[in-house]
mmCIF file as Biopython writes it, N, C-alpha, C and O atoms, coordinates in Angstrom:
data_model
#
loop_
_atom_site.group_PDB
_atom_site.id
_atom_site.type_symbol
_atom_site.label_atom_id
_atom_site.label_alt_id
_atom_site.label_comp_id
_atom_site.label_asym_id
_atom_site.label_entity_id
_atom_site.label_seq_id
_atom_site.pdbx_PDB_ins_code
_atom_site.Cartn_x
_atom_site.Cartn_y
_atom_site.Cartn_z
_atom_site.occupancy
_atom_site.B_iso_or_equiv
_atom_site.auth_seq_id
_atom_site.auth_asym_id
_atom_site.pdbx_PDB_model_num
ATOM 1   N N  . UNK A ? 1  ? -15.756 31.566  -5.046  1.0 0.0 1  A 1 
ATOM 2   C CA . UNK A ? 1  ? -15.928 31.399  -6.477  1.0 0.0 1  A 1 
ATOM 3   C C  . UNK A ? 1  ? -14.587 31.309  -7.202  1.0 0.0 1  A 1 
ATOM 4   O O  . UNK A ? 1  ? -14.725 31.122  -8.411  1.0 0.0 1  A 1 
ATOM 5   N N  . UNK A ? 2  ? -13.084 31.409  -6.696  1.0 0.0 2  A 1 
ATOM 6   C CA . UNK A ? 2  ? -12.004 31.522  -6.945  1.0 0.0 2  A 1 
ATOM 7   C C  . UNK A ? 2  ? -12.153 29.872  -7.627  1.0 0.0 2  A 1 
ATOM 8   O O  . UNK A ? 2  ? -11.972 29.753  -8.839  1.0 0.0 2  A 1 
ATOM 9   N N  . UNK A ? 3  ? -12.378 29.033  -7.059  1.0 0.0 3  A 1 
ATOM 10  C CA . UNK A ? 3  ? -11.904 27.453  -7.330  1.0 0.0 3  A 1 
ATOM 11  C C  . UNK A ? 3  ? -12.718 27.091  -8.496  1.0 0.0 3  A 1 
ATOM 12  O O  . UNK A ? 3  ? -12.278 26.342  -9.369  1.0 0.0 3  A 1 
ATOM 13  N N  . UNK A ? 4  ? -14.198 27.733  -8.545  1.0 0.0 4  A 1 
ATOM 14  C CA . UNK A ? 4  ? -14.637 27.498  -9.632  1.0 0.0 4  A 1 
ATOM 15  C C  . UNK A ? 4  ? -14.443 28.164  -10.762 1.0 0.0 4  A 1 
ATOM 16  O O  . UNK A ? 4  ? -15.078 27.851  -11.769 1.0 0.0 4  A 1 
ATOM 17  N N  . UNK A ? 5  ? -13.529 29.190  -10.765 1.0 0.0 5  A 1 
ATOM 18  C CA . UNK A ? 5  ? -13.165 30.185  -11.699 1.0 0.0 5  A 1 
ATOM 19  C C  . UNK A ? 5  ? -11.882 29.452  -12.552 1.0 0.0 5  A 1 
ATOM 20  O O  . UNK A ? 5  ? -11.477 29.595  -13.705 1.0 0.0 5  A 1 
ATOM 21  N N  . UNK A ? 6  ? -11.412 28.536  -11.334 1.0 0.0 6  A 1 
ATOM 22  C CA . UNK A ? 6  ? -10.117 28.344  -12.164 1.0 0.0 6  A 1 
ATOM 23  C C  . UNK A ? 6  ? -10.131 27.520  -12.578 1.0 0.0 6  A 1 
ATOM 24  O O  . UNK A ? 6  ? -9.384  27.427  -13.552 1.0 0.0 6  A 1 
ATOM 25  N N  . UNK A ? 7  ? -10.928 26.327  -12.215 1.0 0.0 7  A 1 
ATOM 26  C CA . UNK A ? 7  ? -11.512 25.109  -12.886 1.0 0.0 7  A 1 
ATOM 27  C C  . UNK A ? 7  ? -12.096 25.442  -13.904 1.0 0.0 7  A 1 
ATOM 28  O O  . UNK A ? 7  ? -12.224 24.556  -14.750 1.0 0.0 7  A 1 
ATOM 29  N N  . UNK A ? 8  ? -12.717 26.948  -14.245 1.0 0.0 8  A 1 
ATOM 30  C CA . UNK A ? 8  ? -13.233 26.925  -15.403 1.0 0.0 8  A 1 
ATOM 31  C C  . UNK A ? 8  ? -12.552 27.221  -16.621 1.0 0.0 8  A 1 
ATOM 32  O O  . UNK A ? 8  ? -12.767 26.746  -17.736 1.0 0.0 8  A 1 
ATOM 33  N N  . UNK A ? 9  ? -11.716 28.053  -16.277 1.0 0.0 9  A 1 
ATOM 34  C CA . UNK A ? 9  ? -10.479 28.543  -17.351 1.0 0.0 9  A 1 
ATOM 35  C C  . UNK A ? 9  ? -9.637  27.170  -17.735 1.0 0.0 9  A 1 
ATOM 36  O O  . UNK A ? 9  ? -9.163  26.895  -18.837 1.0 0.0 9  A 1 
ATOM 37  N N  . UNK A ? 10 ? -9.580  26.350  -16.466 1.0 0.0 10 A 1 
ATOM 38  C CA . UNK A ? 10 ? -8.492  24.692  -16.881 1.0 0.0 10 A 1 
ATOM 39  C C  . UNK A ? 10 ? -9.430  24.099  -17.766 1.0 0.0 10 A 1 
ATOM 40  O O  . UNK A ? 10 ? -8.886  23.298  -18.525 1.0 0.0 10 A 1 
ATOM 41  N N  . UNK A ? 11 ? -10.818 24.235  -17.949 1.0 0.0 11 A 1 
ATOM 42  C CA . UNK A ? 11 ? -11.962 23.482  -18.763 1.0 0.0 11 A 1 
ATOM 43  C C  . UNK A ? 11 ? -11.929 23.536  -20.045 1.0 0.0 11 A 1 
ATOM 44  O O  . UNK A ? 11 ? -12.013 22.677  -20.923 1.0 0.0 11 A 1 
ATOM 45  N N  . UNK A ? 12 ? -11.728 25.241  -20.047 1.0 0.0 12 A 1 
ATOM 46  C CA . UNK A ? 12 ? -11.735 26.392  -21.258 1.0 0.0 12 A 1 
ATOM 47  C C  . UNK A ? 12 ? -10.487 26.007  -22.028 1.0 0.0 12 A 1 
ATOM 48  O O  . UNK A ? 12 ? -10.430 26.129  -23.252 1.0 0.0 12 A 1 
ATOM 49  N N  . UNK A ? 13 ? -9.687  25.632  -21.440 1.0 0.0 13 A 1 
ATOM 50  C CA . UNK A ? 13 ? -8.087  25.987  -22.003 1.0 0.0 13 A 1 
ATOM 51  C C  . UNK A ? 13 ? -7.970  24.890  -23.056 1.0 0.0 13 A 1 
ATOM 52  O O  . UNK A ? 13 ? -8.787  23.976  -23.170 1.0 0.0 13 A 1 
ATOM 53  N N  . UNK A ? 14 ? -6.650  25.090  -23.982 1.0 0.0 14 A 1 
ATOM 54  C CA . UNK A ? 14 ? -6.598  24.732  -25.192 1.0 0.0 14 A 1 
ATOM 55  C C  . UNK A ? 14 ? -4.841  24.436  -25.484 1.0 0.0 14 A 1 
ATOM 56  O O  . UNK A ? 14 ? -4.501  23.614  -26.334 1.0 0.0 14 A 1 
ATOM 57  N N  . UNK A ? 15 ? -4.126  24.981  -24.911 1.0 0.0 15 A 1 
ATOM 58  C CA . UNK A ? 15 ? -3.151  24.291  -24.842 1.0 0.0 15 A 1 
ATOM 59  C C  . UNK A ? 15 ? -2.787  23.351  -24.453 1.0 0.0 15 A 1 
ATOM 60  O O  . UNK A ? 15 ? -3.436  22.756  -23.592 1.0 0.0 15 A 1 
ATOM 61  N N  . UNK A ? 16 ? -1.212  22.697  -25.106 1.0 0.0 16 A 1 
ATOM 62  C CA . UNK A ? 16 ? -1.261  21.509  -25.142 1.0 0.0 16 A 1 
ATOM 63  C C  . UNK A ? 16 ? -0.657  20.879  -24.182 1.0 0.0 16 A 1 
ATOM 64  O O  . UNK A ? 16 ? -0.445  19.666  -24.149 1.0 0.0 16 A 1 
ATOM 65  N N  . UNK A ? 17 ? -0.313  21.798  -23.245 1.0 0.0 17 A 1 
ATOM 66  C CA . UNK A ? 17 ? 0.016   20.572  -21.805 1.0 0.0 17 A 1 
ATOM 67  C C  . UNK A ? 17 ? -1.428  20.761  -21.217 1.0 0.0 17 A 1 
ATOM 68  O O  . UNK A ? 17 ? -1.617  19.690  -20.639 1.0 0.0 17 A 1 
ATOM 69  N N  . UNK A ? 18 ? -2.487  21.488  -21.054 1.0 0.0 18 A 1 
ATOM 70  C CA . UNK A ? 18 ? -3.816  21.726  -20.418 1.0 0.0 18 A 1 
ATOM 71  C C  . UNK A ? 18 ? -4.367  20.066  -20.974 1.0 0.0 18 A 1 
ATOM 72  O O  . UNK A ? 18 ? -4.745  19.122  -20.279 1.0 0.0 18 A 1 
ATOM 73  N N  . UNK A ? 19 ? -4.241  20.164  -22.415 1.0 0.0 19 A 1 
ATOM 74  C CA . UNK A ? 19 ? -4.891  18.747  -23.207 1.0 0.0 19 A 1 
ATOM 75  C C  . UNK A ? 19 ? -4.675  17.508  -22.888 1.0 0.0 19 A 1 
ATOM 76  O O  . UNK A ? 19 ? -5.411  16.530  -22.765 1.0 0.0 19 A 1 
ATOM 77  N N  . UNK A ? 20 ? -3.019  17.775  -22.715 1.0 0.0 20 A 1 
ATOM 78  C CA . UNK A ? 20 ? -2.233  15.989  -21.805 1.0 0.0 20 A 1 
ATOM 79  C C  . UNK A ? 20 ? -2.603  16.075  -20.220 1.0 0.0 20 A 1 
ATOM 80  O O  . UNK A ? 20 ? -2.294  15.086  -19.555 1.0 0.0 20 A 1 
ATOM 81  N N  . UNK A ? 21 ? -3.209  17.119  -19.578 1.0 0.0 21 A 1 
ATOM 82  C CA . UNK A ? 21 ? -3.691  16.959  -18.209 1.0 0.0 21 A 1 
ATOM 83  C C  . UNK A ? 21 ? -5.186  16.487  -17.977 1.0 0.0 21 A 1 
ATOM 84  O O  . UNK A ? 21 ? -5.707  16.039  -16.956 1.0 0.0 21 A 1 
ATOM 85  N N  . UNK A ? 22 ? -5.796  16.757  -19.421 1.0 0.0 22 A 1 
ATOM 86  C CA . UNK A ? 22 ? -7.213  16.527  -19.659 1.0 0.0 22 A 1 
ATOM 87  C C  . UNK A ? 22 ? -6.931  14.641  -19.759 1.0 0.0 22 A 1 
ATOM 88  O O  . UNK A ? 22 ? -7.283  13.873  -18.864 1.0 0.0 22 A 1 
ATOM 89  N N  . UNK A ? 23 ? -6.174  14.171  -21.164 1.0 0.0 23 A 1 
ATOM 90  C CA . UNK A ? 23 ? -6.214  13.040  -21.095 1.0 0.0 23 A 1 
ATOM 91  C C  . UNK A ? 23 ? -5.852  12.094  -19.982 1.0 0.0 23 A 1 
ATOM 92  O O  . UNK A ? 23 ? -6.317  10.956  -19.919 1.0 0.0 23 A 1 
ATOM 93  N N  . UNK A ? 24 ? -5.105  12.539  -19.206 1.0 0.0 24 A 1 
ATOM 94  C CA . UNK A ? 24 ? -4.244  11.812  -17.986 1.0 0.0 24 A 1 
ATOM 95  C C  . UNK A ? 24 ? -5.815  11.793  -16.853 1.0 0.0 24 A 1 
ATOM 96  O O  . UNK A ? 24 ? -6.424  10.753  -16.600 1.0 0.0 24 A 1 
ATOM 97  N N  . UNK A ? 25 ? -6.122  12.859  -16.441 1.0 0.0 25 A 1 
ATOM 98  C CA . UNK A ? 25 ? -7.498  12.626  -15.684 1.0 0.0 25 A 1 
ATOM 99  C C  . UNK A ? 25 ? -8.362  12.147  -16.196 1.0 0.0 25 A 1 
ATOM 100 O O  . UNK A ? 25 ? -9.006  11.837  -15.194 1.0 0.0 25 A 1 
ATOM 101 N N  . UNK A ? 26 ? -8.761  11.914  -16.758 1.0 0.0 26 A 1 
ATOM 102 C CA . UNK A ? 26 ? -9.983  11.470  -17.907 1.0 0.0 26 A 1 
ATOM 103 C C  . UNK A ? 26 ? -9.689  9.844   -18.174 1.0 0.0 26 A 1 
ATOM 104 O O  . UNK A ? 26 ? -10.587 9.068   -18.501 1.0 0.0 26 A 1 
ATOM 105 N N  . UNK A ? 27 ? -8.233  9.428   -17.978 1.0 0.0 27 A 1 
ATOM 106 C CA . UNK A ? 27 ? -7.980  8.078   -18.175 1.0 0.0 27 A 1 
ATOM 107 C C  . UNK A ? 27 ? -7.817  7.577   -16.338 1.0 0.0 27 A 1 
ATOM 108 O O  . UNK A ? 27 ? -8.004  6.503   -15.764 1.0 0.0 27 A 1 
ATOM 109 N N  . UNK A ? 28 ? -7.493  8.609   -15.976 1.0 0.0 28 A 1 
ATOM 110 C CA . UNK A ? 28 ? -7.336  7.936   -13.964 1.0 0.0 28 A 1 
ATOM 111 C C  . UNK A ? 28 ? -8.691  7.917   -14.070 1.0 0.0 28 A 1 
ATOM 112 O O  . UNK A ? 28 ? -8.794  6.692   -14.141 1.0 0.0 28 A 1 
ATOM 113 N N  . UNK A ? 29 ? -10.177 8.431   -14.159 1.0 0.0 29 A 1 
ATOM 114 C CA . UNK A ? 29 ? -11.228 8.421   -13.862 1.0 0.0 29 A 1 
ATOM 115 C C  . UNK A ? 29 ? -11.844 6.597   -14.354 1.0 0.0 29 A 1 
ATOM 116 O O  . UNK A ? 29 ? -12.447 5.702   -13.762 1.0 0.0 29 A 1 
ATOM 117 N N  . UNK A ? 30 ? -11.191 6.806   -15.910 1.0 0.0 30 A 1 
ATOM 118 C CA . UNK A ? 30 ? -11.673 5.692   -16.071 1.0 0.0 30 A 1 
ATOM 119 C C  . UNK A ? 30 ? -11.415 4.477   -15.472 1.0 0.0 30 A 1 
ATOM 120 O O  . UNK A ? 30 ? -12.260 3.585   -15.386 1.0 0.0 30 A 1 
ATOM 121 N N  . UNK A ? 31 ? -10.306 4.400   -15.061 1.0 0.0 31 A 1 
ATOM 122 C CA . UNK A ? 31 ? -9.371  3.263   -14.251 1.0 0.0 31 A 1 
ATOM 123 C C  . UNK A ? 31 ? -9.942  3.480   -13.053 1.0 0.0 31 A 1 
ATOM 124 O O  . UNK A ? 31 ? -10.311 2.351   -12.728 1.0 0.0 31 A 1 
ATOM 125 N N  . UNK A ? 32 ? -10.210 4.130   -12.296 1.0 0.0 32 A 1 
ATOM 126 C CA . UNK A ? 32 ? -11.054 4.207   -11.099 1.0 0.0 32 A 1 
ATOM 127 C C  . UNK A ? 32 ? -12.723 4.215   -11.087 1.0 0.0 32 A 1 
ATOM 128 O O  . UNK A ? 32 ? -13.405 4.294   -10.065 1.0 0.0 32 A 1 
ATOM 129 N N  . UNK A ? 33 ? -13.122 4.136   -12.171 1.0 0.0 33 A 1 
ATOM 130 C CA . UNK A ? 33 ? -14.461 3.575   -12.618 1.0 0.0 33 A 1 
ATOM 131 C C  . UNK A ? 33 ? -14.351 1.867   -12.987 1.0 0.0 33 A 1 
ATOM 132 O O  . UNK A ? 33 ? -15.248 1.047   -12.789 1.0 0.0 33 A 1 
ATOM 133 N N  . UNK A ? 34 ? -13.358 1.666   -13.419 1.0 0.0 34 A 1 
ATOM 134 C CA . UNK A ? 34 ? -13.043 -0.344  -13.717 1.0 0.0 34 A 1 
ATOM 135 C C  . UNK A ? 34 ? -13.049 -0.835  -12.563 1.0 0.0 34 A 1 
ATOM 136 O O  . UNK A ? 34 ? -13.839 -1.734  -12.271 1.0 0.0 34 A 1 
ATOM 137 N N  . UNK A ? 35 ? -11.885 -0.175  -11.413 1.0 0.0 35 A 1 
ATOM 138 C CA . UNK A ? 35 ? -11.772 -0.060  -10.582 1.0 0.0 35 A 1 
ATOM 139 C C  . UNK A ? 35 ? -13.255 -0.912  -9.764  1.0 0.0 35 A 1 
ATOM 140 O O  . UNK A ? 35 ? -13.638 -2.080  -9.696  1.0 0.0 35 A 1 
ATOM 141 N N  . UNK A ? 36 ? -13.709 0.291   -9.292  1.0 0.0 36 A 1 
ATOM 142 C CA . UNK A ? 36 ? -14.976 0.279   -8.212  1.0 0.0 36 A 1 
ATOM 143 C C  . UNK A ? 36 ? -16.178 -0.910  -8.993  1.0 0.0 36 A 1 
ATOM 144 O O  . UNK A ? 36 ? -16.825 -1.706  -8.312  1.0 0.0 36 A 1 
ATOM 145 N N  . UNK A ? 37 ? -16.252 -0.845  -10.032 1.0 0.0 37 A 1 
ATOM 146 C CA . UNK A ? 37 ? -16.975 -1.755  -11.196 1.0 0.0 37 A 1 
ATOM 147 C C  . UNK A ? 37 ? -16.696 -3.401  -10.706 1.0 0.0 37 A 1 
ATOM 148 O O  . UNK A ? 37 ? -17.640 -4.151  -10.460 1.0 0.0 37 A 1 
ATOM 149 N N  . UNK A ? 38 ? -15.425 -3.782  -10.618 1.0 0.0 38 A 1 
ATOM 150 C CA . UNK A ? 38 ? -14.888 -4.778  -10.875 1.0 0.0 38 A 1 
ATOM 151 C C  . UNK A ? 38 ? -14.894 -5.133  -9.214  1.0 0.0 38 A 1 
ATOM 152 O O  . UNK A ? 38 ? -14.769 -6.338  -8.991  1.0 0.0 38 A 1 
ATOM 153 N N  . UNK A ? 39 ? -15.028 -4.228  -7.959  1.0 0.0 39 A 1 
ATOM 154 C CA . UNK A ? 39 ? -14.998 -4.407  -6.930  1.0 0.0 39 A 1 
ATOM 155 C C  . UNK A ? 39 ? -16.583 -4.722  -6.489  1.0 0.0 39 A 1 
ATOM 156 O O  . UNK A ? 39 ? -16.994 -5.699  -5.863  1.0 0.0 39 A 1 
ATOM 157 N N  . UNK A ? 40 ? -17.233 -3.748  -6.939  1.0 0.0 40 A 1 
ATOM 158 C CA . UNK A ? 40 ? -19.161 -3.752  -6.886  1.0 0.0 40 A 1 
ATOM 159 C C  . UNK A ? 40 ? -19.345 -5.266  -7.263  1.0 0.0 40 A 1 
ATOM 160 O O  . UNK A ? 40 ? -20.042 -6.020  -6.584  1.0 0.0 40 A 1 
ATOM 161 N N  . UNK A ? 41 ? -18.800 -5.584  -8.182  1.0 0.0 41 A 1 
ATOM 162 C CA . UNK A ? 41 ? -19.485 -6.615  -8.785  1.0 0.0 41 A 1 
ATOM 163 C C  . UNK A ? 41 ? -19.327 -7.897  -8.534  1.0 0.0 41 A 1 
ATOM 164 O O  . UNK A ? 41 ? -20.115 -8.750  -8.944  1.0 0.0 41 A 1 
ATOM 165 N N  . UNK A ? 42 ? -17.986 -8.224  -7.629  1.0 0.0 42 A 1 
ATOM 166 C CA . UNK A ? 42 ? -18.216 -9.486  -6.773  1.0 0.0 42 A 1 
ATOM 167 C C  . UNK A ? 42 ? -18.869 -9.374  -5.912  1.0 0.0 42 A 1 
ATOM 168 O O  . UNK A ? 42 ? -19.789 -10.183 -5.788  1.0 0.0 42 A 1 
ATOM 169 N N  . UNK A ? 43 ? -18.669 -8.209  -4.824  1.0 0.0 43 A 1 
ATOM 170 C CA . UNK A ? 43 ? -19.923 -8.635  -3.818  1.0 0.0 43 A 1 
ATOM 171 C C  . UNK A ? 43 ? -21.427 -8.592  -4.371  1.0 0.0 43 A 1 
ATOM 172 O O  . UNK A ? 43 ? -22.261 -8.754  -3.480  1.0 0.0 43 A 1 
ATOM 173 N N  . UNK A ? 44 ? -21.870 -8.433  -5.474  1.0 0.0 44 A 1 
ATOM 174 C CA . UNK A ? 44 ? -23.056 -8.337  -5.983  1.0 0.0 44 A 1 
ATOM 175 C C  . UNK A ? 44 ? -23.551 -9.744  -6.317  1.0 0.0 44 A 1 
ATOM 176 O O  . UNK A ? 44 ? -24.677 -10.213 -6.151  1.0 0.0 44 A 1 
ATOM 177 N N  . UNK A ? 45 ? -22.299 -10.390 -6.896  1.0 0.0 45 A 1 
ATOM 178 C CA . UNK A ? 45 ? -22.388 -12.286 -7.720  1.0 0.0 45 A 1 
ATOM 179 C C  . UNK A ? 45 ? -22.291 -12.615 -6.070  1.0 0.0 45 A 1 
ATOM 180 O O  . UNK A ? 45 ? -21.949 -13.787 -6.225  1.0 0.0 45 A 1 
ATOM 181 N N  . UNK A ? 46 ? -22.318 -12.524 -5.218  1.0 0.0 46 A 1 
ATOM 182 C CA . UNK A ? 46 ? -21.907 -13.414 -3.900  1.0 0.0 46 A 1 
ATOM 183 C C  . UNK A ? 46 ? -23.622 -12.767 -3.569  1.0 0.0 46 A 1 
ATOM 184 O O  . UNK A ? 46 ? -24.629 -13.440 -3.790  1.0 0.0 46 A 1 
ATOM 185 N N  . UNK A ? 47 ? -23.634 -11.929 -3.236  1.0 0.0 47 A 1 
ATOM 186 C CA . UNK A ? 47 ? -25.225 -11.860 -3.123  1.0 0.0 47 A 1 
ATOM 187 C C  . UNK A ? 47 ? -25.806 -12.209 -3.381  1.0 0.0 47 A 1 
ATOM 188 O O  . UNK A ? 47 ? -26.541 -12.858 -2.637  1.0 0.0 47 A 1 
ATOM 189 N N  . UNK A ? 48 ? -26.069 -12.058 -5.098  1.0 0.0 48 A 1 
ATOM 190 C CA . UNK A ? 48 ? -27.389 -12.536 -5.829  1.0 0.0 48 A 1 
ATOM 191 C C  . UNK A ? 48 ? -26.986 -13.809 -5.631  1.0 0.0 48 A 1 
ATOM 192 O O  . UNK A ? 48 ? -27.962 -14.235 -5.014  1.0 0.0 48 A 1 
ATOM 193 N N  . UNK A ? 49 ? -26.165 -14.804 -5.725  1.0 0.0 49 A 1 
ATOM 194 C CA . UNK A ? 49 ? -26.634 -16.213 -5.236  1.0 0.0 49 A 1 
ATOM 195 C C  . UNK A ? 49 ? -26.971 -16.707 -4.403  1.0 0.0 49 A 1 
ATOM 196 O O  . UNK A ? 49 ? -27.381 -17.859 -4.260  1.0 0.0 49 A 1 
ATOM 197 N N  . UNK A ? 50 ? -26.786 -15.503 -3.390  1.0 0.0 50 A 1 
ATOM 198 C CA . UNK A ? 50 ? -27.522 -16.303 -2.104  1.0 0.0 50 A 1 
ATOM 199 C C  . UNK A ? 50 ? -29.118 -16.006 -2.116  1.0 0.0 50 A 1 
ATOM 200 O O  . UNK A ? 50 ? -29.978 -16.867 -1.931  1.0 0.0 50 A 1 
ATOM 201 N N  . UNK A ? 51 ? -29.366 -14.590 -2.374  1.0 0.0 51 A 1 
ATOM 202 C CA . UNK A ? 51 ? -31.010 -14.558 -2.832  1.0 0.0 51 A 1 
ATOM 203 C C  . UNK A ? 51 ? -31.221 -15.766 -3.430  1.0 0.0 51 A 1 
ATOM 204 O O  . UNK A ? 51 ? -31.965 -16.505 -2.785  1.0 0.0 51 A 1 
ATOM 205 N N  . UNK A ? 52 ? -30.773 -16.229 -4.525  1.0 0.0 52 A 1 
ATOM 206 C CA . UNK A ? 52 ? -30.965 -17.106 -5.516  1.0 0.0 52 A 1 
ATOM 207 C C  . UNK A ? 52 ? -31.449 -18.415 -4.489  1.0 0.0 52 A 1 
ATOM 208 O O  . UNK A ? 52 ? -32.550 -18.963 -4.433  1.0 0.0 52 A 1 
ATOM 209 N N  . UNK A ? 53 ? -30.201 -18.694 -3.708  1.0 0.0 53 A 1 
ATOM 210 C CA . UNK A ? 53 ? -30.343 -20.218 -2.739  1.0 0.0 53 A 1 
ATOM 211 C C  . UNK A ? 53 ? -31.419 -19.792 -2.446  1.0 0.0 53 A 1 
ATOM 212 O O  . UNK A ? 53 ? -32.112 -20.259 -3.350  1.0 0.0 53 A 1 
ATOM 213 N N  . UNK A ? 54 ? -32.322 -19.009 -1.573  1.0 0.0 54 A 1 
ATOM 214 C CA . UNK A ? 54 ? -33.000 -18.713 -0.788  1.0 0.0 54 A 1 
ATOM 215 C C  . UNK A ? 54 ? -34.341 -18.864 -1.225  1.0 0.0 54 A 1 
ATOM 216 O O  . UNK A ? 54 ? -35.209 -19.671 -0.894  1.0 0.0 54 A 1 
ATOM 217 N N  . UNK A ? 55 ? -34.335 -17.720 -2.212  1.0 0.0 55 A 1 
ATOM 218 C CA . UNK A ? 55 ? -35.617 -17.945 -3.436  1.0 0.0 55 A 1 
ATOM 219 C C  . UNK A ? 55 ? -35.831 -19.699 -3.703  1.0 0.0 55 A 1 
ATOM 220 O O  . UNK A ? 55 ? -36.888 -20.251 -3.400  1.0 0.0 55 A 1 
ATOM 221 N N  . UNK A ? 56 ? -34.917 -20.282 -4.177  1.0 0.0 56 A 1 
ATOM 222 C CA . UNK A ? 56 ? -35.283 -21.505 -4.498  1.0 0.0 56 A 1 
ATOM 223 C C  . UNK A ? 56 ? -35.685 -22.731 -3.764  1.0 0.0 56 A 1 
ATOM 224 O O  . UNK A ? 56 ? -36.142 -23.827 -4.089  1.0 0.0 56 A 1 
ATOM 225 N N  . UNK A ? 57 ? -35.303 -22.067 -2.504  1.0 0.0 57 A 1 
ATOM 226 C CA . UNK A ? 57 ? -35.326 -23.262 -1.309  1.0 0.0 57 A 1 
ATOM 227 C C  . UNK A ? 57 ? -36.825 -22.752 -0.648  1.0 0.0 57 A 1 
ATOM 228 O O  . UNK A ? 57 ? -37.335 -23.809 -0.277  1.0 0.0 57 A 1 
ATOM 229 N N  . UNK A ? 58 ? -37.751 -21.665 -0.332  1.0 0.0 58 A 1 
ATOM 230 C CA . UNK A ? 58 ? -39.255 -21.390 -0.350  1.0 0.0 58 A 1 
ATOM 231 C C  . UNK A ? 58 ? -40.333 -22.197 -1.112  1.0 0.0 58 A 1 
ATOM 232 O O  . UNK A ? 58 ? -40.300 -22.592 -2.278  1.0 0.0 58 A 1 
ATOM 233 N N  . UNK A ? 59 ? -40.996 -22.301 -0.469  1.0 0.0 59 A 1 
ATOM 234 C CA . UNK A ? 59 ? -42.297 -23.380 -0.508  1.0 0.0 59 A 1 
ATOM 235 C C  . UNK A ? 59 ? -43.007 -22.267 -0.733  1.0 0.0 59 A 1 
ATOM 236 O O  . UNK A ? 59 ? -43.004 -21.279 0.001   1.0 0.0 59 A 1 
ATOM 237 N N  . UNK A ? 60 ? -43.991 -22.474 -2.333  1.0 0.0 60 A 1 
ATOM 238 C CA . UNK A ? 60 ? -44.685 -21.449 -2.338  1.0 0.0 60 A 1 
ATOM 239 C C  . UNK A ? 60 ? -46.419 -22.096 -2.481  1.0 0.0 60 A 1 
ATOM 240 O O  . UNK A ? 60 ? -46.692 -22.783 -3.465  1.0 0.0 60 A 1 
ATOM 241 N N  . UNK A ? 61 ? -47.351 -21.838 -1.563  1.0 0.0 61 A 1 
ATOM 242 C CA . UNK A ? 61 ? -48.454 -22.286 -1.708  1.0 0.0 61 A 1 
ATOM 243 C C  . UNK A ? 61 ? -49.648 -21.724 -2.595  1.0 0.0 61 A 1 
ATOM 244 O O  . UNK A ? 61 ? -50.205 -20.626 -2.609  1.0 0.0 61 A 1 
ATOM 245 N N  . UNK A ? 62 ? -49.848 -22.981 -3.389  1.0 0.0 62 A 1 
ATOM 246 C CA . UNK A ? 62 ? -50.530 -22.436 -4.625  1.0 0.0 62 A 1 
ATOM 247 C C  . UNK A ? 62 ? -52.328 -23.073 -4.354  1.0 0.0 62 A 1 
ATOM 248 O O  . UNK A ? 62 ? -53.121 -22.932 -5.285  1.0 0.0 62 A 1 
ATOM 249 N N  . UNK A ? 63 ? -52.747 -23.670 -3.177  1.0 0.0 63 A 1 
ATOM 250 C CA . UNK A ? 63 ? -53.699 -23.600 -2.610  1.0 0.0 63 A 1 
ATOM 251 C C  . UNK A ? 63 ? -53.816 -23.224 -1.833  1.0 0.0 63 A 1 
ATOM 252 O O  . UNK A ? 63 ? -52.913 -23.424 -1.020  1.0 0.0 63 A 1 
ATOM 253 N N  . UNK A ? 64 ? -55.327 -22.122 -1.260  1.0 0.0 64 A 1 
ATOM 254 C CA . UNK A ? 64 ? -55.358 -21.667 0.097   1.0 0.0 64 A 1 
ATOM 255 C C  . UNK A ? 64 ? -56.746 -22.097 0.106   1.0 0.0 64 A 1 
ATOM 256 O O  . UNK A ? 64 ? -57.465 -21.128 0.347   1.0 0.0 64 A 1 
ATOM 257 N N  . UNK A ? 65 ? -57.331 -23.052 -0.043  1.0 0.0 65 A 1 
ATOM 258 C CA . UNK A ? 65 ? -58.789 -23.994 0.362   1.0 0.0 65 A 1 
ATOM 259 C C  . UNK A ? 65 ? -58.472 -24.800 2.333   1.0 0.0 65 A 1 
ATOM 260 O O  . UNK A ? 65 ? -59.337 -25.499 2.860   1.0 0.0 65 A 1 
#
C-alpha cells in the first residue's frame, strides 16, 4: 500500500513543482494518446477498405424460388 500512498499524496499535492509534474504527464499522456490514435487508424483505413472491396464484390441473392 506504500505506492499507492504516495501516489496519493503526489495526487493530493498542491505545490508548484507537484503542478508542473501534473502538467508535463498529463501532456506526455496526451501525445501518447495522438500517438496510438494516429497509428490505430491507418491500419483500420487499410482494413475497412478491404471489407469494403469484399462486401462489394458478393453476389447477393434476392430470389430463392
Amino acid at each position: 500500500m506504500r505506492v499507492f500512498a504516495a501516489i496519493s499524496s503526489f495526487a493530493r499535492s498542491e505545490s508548484g513543482a507537484v503542478t508542473v509534474d501534473w502538467v508535463v504527464l498529463t501532456a506526455a499522456l496526451v501525445g501518447l494518446g495522438l500517438a496510438v490514435t494516429n497509428t490505430v487508424s491507418d491500419g483500420l483505413e487499410s482494413l475497412s477498405n478491404e471489407i469494403r472491396i469484399q462486401l462489394e464484390s458478393d453476389h447477393i441473392v434476392e430470389d430463392f424460388n
